[in-house]
ROKEVEX-406751 format. One line per field, with one value per residue (C-alpha): residue number from 0; residue in one letter; x negated, y negated, z. Coordinates in nm, 3 decimals. Each point is the difference from the previous one (the first is absolute). Example, Ala and Ser with C-alpha at 12.3 -4.5 7.8 and 13.67 -1.06 7.14 Angstrom:
% ROKEVEX-406751
pos: [0 | 1] .
code: [a | s] .
u: [-1.230 | -0.137] .
v: [0.450 | -0.344] .
w: [0.780 | -0.066] .
//
This chain:
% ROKEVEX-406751
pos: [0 | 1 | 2 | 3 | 4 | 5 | 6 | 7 | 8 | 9 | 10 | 11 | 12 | 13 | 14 | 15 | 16 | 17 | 18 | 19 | 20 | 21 | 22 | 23 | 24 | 25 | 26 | 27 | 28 | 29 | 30 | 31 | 32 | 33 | 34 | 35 | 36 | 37 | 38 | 39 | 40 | 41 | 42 | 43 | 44 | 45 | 46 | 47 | 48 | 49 | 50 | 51 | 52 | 53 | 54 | 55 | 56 | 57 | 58 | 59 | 60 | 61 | 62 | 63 | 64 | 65 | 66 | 67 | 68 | 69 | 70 | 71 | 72 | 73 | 74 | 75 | 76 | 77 | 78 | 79 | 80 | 81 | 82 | 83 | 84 | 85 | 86 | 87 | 88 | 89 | 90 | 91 | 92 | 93 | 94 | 95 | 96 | 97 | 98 | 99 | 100 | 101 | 102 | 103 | 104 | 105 | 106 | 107 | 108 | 109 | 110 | 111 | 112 | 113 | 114 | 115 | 116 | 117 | 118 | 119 | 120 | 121 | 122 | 123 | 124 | 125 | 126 | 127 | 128 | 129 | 130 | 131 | 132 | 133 | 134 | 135 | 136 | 137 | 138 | 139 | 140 | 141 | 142 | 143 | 144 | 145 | 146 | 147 | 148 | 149 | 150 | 151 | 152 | 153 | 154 | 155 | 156 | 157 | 158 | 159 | 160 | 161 | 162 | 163 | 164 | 165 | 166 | 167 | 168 | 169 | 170 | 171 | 172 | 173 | 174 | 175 | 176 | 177 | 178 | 179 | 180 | 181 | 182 | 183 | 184 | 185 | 186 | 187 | 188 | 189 | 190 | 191 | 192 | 193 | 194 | 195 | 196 | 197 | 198 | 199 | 200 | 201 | 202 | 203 | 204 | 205 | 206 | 207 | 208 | 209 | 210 | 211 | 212 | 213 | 214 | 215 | 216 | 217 | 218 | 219 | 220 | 221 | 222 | 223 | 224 | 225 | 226 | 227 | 228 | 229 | 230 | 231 | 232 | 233 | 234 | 235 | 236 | 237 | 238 | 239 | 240 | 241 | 242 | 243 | 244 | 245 | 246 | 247 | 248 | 249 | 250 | 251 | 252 | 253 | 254 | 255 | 256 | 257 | 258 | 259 | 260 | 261 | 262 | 263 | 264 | 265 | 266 | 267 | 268 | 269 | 270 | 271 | 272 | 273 | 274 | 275 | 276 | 277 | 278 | 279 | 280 | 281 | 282 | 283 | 284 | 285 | 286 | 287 | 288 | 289 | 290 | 291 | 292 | 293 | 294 | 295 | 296 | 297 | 298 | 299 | 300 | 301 | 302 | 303 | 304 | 305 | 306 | 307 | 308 | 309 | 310 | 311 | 312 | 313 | 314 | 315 | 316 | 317 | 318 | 319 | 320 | 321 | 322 | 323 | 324 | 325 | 326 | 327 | 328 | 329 | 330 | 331 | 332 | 333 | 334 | 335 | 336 | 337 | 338 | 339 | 340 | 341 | 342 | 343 | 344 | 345 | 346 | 347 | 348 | 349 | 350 | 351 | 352 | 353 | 354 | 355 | 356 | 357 | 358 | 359 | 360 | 361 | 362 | 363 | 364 | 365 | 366 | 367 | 368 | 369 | 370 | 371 | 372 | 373 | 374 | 375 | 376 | 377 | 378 | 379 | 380 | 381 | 382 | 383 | 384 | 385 | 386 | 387 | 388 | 389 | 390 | 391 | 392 | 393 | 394 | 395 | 396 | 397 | 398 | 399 | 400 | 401 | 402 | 403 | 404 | 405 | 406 | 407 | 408 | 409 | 410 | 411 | 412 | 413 | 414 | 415 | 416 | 417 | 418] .
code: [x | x | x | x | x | x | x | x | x | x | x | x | x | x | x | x | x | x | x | x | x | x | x | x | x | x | x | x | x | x | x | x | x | x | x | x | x | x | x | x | x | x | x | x | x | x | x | x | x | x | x | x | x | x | x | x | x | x | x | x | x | x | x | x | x | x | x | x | x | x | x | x | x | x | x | x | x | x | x | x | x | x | x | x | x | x | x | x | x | x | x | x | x | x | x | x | x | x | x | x | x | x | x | x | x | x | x | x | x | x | x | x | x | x | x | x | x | x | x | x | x | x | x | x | x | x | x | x | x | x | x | x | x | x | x | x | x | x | x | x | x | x | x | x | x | x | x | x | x | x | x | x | x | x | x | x | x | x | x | x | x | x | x | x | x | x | x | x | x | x | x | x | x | x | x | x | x | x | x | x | x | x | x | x | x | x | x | x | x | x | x | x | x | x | x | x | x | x | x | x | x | x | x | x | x | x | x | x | x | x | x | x | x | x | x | x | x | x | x | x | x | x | x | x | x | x | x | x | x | x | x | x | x | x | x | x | x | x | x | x | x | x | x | x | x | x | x | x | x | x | x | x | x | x | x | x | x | x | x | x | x | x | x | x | x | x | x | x | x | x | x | x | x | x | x | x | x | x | x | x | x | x | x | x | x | x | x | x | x | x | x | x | x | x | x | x | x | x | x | x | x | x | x | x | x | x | x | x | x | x | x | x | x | x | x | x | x | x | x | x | x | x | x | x | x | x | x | x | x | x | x | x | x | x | x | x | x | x | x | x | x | x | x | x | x | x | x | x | x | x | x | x | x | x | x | x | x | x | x | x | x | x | x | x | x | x | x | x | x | x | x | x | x | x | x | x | x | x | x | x | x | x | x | x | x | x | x | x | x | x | x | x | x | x | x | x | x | x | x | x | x | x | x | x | x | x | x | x | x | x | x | x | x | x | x | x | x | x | x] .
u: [0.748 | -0.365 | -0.061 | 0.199 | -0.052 | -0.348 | 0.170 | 0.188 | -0.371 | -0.136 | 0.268 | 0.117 | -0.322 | 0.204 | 0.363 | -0.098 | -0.076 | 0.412 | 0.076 | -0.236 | 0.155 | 0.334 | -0.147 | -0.204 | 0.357 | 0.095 | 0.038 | -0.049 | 0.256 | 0.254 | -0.166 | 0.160 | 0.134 | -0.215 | -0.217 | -0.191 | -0.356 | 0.092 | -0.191 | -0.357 | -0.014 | -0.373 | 0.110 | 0.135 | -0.215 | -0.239 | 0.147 | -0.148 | -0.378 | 0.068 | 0.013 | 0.148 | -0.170 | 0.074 | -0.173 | 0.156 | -0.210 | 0.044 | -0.066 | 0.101 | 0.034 | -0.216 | -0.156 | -0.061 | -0.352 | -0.080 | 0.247 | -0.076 | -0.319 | 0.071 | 0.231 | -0.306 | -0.148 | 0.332 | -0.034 | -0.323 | 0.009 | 0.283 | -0.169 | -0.310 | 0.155 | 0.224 | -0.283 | -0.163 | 0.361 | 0.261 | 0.197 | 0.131 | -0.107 | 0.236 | -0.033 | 0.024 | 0.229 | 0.035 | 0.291 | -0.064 | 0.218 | -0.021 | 0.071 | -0.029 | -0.135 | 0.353 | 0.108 | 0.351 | -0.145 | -0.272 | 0.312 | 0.200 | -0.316 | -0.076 | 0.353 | 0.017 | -0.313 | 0.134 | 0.355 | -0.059 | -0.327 | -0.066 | -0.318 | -0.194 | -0.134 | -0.116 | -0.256 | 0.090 | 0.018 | -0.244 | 0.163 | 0.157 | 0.282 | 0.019 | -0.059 | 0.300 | 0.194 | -0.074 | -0.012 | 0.378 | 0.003 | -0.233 | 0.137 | 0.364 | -0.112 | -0.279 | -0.220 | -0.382 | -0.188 | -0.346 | -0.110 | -0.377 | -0.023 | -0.136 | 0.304 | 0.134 | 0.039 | 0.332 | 0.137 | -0.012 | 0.275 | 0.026 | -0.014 | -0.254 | -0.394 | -0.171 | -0.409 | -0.049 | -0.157 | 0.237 | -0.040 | -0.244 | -0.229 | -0.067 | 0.176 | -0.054 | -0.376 | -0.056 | 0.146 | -0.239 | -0.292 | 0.032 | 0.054 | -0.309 | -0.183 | 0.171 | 0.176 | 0.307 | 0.228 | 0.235 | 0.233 | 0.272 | 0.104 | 0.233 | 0.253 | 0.381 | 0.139 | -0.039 | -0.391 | -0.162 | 0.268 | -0.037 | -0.390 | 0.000 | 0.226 | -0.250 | -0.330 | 0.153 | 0.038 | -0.378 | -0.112 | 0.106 | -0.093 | -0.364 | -0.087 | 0.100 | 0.149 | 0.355 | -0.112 | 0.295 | 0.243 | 0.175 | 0.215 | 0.056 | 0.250 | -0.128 | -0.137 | -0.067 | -0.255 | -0.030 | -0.199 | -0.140 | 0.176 | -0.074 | -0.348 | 0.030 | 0.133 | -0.307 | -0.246 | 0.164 | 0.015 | -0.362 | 0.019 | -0.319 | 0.204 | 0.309 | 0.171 | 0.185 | 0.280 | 0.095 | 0.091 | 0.031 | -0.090 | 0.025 | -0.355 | -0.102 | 0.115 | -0.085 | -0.376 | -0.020 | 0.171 | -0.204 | -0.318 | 0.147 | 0.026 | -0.418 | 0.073 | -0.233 | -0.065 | -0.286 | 0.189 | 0.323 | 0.049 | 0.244 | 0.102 | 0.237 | 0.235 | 0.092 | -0.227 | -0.237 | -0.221 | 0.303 | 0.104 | -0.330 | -0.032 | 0.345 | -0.113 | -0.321 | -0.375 | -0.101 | 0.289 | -0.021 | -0.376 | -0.077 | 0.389 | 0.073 | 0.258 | 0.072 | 0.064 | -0.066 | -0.119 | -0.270 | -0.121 | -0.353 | 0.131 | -0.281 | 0.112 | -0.032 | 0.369 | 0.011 | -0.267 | 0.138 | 0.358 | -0.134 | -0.181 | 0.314 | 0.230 | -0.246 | -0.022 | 0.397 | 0.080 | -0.346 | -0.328 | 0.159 | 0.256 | -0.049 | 0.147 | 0.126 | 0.182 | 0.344 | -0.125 | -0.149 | 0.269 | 0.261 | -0.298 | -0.009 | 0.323 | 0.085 | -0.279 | 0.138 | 0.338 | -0.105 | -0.226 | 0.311 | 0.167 | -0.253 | -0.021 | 0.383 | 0.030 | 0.334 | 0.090 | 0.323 | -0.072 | 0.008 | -0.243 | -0.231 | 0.013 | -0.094 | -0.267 | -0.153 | -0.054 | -0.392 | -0.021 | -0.394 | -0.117 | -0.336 | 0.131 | -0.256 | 0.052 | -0.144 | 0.188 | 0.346 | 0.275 | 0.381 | 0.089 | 0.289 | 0.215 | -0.026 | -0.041 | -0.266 | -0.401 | -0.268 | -0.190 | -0.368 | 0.004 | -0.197 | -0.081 | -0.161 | -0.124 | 0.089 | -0.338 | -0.124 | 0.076 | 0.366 | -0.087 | 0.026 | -0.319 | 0.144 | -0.116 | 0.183 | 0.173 | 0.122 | -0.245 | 0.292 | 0.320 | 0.230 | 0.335 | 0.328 | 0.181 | 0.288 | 0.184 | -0.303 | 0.029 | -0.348 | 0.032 | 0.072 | 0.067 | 0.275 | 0.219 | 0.241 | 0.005 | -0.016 | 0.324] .
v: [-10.123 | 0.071 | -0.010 | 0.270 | 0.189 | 0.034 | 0.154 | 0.266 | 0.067 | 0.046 | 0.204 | 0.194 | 0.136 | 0.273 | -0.089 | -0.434 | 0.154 | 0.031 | -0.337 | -0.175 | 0.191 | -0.164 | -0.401 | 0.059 | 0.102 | -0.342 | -0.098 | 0.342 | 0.233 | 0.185 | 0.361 | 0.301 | 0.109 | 0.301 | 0.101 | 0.257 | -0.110 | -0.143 | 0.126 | -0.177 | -0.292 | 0.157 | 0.300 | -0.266 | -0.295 | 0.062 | -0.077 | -0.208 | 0.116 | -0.162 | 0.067 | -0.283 | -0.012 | -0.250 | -0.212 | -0.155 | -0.204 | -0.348 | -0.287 | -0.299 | 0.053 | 0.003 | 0.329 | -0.117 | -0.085 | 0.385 | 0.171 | -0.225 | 0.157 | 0.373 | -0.072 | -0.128 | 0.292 | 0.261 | -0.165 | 0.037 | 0.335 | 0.020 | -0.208 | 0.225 | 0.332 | -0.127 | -0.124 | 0.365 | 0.143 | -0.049 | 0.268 | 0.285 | -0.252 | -0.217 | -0.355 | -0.110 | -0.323 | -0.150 | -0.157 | -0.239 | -0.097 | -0.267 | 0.102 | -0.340 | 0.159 | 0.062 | 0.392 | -0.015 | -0.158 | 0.286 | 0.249 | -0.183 | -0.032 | 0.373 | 0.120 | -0.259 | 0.159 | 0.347 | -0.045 | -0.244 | -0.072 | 0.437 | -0.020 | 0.347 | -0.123 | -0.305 | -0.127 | -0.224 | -0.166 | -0.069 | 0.004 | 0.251 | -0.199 | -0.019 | 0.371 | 0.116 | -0.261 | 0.191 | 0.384 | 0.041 | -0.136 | 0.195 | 0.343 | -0.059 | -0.093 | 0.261 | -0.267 | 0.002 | -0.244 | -0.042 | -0.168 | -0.169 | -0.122 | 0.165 | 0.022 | 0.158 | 0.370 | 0.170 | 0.048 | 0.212 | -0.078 | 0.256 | -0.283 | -0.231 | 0.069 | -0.159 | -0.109 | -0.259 | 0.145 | 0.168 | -0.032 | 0.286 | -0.112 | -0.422 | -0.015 | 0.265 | 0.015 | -0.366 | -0.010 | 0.337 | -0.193 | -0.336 | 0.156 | 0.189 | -0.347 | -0.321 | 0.063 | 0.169 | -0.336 | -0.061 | -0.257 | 0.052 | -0.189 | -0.018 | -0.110 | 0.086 | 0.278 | 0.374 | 0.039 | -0.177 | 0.096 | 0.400 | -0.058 | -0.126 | 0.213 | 0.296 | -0.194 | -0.054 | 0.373 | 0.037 | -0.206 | 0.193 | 0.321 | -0.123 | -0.258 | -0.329 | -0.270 | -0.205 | -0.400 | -0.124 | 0.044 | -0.289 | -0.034 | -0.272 | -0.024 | 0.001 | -0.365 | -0.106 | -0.280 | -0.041 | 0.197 | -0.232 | 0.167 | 0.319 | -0.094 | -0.150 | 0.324 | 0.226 | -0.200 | 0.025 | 0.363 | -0.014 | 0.345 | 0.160 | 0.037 | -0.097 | 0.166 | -0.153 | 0.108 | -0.325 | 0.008 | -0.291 | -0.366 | 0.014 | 0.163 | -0.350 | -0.214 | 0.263 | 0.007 | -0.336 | -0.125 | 0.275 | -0.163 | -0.339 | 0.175 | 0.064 | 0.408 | 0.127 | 0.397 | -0.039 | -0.099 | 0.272 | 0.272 | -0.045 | 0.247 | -0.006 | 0.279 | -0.303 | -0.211 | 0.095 | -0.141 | -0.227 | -0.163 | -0.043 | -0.245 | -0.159 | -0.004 | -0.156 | 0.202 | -0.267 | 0.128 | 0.397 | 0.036 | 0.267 | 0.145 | 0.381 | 0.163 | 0.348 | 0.154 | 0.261 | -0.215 | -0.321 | -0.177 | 0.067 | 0.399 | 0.199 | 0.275 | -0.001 | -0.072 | -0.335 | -0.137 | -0.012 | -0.079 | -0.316 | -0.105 | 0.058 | -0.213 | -0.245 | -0.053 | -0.001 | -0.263 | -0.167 | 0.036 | -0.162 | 0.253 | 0.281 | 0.341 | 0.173 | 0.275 | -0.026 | -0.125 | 0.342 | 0.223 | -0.188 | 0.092 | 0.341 | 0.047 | -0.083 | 0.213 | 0.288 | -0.035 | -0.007 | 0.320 | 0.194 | -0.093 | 0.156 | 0.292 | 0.048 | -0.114 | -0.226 | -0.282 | 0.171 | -0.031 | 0.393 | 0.066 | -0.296 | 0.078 | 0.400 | -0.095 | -0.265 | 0.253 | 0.036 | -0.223 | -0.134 | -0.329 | -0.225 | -0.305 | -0.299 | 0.068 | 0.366 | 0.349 | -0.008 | 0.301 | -0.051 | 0.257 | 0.207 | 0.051 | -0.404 | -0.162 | -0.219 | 0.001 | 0.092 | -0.296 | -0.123 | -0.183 | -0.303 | -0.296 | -0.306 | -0.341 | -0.338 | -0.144 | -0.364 | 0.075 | 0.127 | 0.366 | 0.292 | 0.145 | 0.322 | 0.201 | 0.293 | 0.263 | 0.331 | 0.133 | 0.220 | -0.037 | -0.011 | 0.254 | -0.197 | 0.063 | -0.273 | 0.204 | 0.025 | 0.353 | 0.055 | -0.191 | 0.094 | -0.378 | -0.067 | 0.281 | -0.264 | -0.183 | 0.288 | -0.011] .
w: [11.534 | -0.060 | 0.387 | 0.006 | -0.258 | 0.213 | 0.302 | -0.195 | -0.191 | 0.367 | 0.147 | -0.260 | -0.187 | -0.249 | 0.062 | -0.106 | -0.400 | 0.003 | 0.121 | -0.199 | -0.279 | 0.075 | 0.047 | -0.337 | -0.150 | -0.102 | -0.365 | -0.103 | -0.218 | 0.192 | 0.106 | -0.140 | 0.288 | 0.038 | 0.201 | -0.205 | -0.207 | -0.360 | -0.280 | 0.048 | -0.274 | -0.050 | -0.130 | -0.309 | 0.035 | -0.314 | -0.328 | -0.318 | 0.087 | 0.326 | 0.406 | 0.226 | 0.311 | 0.258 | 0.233 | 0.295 | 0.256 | 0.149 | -0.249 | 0.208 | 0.450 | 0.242 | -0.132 | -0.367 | 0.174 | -0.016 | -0.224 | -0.354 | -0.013 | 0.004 | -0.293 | -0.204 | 0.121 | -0.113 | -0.322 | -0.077 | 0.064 | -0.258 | -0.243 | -0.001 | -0.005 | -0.349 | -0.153 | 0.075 | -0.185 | 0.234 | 0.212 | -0.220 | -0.285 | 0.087 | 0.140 | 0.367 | 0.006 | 0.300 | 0.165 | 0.215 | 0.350 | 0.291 | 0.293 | 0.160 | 0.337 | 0.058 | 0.103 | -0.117 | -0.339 | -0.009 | -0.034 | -0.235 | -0.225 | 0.047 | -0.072 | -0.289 | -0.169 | 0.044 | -0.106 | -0.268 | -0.101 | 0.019 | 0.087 | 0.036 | 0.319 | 0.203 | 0.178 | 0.264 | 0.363 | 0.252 | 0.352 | 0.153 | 0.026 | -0.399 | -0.020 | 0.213 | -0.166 | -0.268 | 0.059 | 0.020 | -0.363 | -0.125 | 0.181 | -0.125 | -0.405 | 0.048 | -0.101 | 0.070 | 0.205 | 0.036 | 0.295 | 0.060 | 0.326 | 0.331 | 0.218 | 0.375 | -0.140 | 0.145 | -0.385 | -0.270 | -0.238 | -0.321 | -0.198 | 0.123 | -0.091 | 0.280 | -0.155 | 0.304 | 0.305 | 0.329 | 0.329 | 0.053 | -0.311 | 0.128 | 0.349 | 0.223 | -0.139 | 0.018 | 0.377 | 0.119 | -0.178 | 0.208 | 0.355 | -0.093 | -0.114 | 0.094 | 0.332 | 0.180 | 0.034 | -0.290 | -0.099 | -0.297 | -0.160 | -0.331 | -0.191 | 0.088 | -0.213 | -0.015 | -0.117 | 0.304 | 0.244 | -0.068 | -0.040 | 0.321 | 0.160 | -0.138 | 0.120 | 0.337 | 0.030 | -0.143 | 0.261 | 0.345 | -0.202 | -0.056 | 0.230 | -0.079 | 0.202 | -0.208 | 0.113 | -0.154 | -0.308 | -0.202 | -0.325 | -0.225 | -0.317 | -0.344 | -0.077 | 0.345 | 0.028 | 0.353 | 0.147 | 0.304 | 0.295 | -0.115 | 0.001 | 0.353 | 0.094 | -0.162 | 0.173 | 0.364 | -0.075 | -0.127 | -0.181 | -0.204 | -0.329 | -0.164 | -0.211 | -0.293 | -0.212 | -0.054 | -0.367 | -0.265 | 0.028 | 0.365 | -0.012 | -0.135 | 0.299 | 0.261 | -0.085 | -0.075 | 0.363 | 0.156 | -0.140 | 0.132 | 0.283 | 0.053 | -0.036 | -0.216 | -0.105 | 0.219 | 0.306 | -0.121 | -0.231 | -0.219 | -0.226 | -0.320 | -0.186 | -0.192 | -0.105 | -0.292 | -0.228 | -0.199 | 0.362 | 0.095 | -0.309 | 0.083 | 0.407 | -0.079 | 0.090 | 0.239 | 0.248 | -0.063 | -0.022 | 0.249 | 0.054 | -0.065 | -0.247 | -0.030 | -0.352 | -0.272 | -0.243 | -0.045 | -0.292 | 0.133 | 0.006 | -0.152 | -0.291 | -0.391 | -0.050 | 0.214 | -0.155 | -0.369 | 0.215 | 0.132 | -0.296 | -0.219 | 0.258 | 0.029 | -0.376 | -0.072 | 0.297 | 0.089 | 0.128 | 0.318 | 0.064 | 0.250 | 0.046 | 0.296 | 0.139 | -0.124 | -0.331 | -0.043 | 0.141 | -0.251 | -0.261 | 0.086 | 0.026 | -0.383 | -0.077 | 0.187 | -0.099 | -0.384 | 0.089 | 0.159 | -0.312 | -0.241 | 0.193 | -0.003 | -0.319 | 0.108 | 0.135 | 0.237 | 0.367 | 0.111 | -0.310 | 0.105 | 0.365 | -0.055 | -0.201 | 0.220 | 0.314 | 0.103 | -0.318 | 0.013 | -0.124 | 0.052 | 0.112 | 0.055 | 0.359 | -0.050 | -0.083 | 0.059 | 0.032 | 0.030 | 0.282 | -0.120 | 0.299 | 0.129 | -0.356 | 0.174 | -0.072 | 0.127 | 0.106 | 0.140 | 0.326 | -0.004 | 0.296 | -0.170 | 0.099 | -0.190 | -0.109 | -0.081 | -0.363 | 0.061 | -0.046 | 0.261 | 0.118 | 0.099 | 0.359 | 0.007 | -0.213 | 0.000 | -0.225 | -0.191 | -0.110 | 0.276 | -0.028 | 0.033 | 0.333 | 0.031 | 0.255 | 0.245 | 0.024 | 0.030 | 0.351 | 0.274 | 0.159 | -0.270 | 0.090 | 0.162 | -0.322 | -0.288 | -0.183] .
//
């Protein structure tokens, strides 16, 4: 079922949110039979000096490796901004949801904390899978979803905020940037659902536009372990980079079994959308030292705000905890949600979502702005290198804050793919 839940992500980018709608439809109440939005459970969510928010991530799967951090990070940020008074003066209280690494259980758990739980908004998922499991929840309650994780652009749902990076803010950049400085010949390879498949199908149409050379292109299914052909296969193609949006624990046996191998970032760029500063401590130093990862945020990102950010994560969870890029676009995100709802002074989603366009907030990861027409934000590029101490040394950025573009319109390569 999950195998093919993949090829319907891959072939059917837009049309797959309405399937996925249907599997996720088990266990749940009987729909109303309508198919105009309900009242948004915001718009009555706050009673008793309270808001319910909700927070839906994966717990327990093969991506509780990167997801049970950002919820520390989510509630934090809800933590500190009650202690400073609350939204409206009223108390955030989170609800909190599993969803298992499962898509059908990510919709179940989203239309759960809408229709019963009503939750003013929530703050959830991590692959695109999850998300368009989602979105068709979300747009019949009229629910609000915030989502943290960079992702393969093509959407813009009414009721999704987007604080994770598109394709033209780590992507496209990150691909110009290595045919520039590590080579034309490029191997994909990723995990099999719609995030790496529609990545690649974009970078594949970057590369004849700009130069590069496609050595090869392989998919695995969430979880895989065995990564040994594969490798046999990168080496006969000998390319100068790989790129990897391989997502969950397979990152761990890939780069281990590549080490194995005798491929080292010396002998192969590799670079990550994936892997951050949390897998790096579940991957182990000794194997990434040296590999690339392109992002918007590091721990070692220099501003004001990130400083006090790191020191204030590090001192809730432990001086041996790290943070990374999702963990600070599910930070920013609460923060920009309870900043929309100040300025509307309401918790209903029309309200919330007026008030948060060109909304401005300094984020650890610099200045952000929620861009009115996309409900994405405007993000810094960064290209960074794992160092012996598990940080990212970075080499690049964009030097400003990068306007979001998930339809490529800006390019003239992507016209074949715009939707």
């Amino acid at each position: 079922m999950r195998k093919g839940l993949f090829y319907q992500f891959a072939l059917l980018i837009v049309a797959v949110s309405m399937v996925l709608a249907g599997c996720g439809a088990n266990n749940e109440p009987a729909s109303s039979g309508t198919n105009a939005p309900q009242e948004s459970s915001a718009s009555g969510g706050s009673d008793n000096g309270e808001i319910k928010v909700g927070i839906l991530h994966s717990q327990s799967g093969t991506m509780a490796i990167s997801e049970t951090s950002v919820i520390d990070a989510e509630m934090m940020a809800i933590e500190e901004i009650n202690a400073a008074g609350g939204v409206l003066g009223k108390k955030i209280v989170p609800v909190l949801e599993d969803g298992a690494s499962d898509w059908p259980t990510f919709a179940e758990k989203a239309r759960k904390l809408i229709s019963e739980d009503k939750v003013a908004t929530v703050f959830g998922g991590w692959t695109s899978a999850s998300r368009k499991a989602m979105l068709p929840v979300f747009e019949e309650l009229n629910g609000l979803l915030w989502y943290p994780v960079q992702y393969e652009g093509l959407e813009a749902s009414p009721n999704i905020f987007y604080t994770g990076a598109t394709t033209n803010q780590q992507i496209v950049p990150s691909v110009t940037w290595l045919l520039e400085n590590r080579g034309k010949k490029v191997y994909l390879l990723g995990s099999d659902y719609v995030f790496p498949r529609t990545a690649n199908l974009i970078i594949k149409e970057q590369l004849k536009a700009e130069g590069g050379e496609l050595a090869g292109e392989e998919y695995t299914p969430l979880g895989h372990t065995d990564y040994s052909t594969i490798i046999s296969k990168i080496k006969a193609a000998d390319p100068d980079i790989v790129y990897n949006t391989l997502n969950g624990d397979s990152n761990v046996a890939f780069f281990k079994q590549l080490k194995d191998a005798g491929i080292t970032a010396e002998d192969m760029t590799t670079l990550s959308v994936s892997v951050a500063e949390e897998e790096i401590r579940g991957i182990g130093v000794d194997v990434l030292a040296g590999h690339l990862a392109a992002w918007n945020y590091y721990q070692t990102t220099d501003t004001p705000t990130n400083a006090k950010f790191v020191e204030s994560y590090k001192a809730k969870y432990g001086a041996d905890r790290v943070t990374a890029d999702p963990i600070e676009a599910g930070y920013t995100a609460v923060y920009l949600w309870a900043a929309a709802v100040e300025k509307a002074g309401s918790t209903d989603v029309a309200a919330v979502k007026e008030a948060a366009k060109e909304l401005e907030w300094d984020a650890p990861s610099g200045k952000v702005k929620i861009d009115g027409e996309t409900q994405h934000i405007y993000k810094t590029v960064r290209i960074g290198e794992v160092q012996a101490d598990g940080q990212f040394k970075e080499l690049w950025n964009s030097g400003e804050a990068v306007k979001p573009d998930p339809f490529l319109k800006g390019y003239e390569w992507a016209a074949s793919i715009q939707q």
